[in-house]
C-alpha positions in Angstrom: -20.5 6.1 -19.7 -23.4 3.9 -19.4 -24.7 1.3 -16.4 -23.1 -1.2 -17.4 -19.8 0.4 -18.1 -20.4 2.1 -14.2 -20.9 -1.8 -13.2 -18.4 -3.2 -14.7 -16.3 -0.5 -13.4 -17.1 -1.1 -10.0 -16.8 -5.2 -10.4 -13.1 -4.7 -11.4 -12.5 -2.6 -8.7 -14.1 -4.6 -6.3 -11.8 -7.4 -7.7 -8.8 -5.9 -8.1 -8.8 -4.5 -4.2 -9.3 -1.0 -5.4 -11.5 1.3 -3.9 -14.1 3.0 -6.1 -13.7 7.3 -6.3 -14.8 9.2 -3.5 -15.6 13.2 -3.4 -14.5 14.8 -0.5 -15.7 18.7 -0.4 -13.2 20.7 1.6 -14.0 23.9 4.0 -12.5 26.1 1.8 -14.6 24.9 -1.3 -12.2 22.8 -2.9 -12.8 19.3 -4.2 -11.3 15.7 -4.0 -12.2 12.8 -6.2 -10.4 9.9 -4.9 -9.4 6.9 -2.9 -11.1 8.2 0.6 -10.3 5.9 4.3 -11.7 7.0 6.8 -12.9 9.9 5.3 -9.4 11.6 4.5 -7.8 10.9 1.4 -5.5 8.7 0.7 -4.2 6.8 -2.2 -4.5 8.0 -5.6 -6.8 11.2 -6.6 -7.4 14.8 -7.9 -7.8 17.6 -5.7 -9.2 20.8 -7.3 -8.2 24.4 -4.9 -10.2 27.1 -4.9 -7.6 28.9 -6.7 -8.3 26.6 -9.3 -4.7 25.2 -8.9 -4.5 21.0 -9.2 -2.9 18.1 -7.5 -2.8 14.8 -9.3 -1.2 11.9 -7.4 -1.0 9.9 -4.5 -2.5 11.4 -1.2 -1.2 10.1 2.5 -4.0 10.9 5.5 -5.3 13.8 3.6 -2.2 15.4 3.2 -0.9 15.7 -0.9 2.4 13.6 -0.8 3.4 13.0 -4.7 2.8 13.9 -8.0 1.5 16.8 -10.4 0.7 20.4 -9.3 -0.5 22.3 -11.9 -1.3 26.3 -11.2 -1.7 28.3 -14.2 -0.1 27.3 -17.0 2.6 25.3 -15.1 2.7 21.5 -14.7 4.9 20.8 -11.4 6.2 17.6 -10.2 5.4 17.9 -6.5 8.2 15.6 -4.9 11.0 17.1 -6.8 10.1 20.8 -6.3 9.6 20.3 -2.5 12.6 18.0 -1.6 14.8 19.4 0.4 17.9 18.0 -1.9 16.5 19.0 -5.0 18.5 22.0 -5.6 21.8 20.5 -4.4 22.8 18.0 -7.5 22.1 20.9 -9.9 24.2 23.8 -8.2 27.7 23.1 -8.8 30.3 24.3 -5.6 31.9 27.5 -6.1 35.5 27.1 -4.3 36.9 30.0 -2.5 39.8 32.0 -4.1 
């Protein structure tokens, strides 16, 4: 990526209402690269743990709220594996006999 890719970038942004990436470094040496307000994150980003487990998605107050987790070779959609209905379409009633 060149300047004038980088300014372009940032022009589109800057018309468009988007805010341009942040990092955020966090205590336990993990990283975001995001939307930042008020120096939490919040809107869309990447947050790389320690662990070297990644979120991908949308970020609320600095808290991850929806989208990808991937740890090892799993890819996890966050809001359906931390619902607390997710389970209960799938498992069918077992009636007492």
């Amino acid at each position: 990526m060149n300047v004038r890719t980088v300014s372009l970038c940032l022009a589109m942004a800057c018309m468009t209402g988007q805010a341009a990436a942040d990092t955020l470094t966090r205590a336990d040496g993990g990283r975001y690269v995001g939307q930042v307000v008020n120096g939490k994150a919040d809107g869309q980003g990447v947050e790389t743990r320690p662990d070297g487990s990644i979120l991908k998605g949308r970020f609320a107050r600095d808290a991850f709220v929806e989208g990808t987790m991937r740890s090892g070779g799993w890819v996890v959609p966050f809001s359906a594996c931390h619902s607390t209905n997710a389970g209960a379409a799938s498992t069918p009633e077992i009636a007492d006999r």
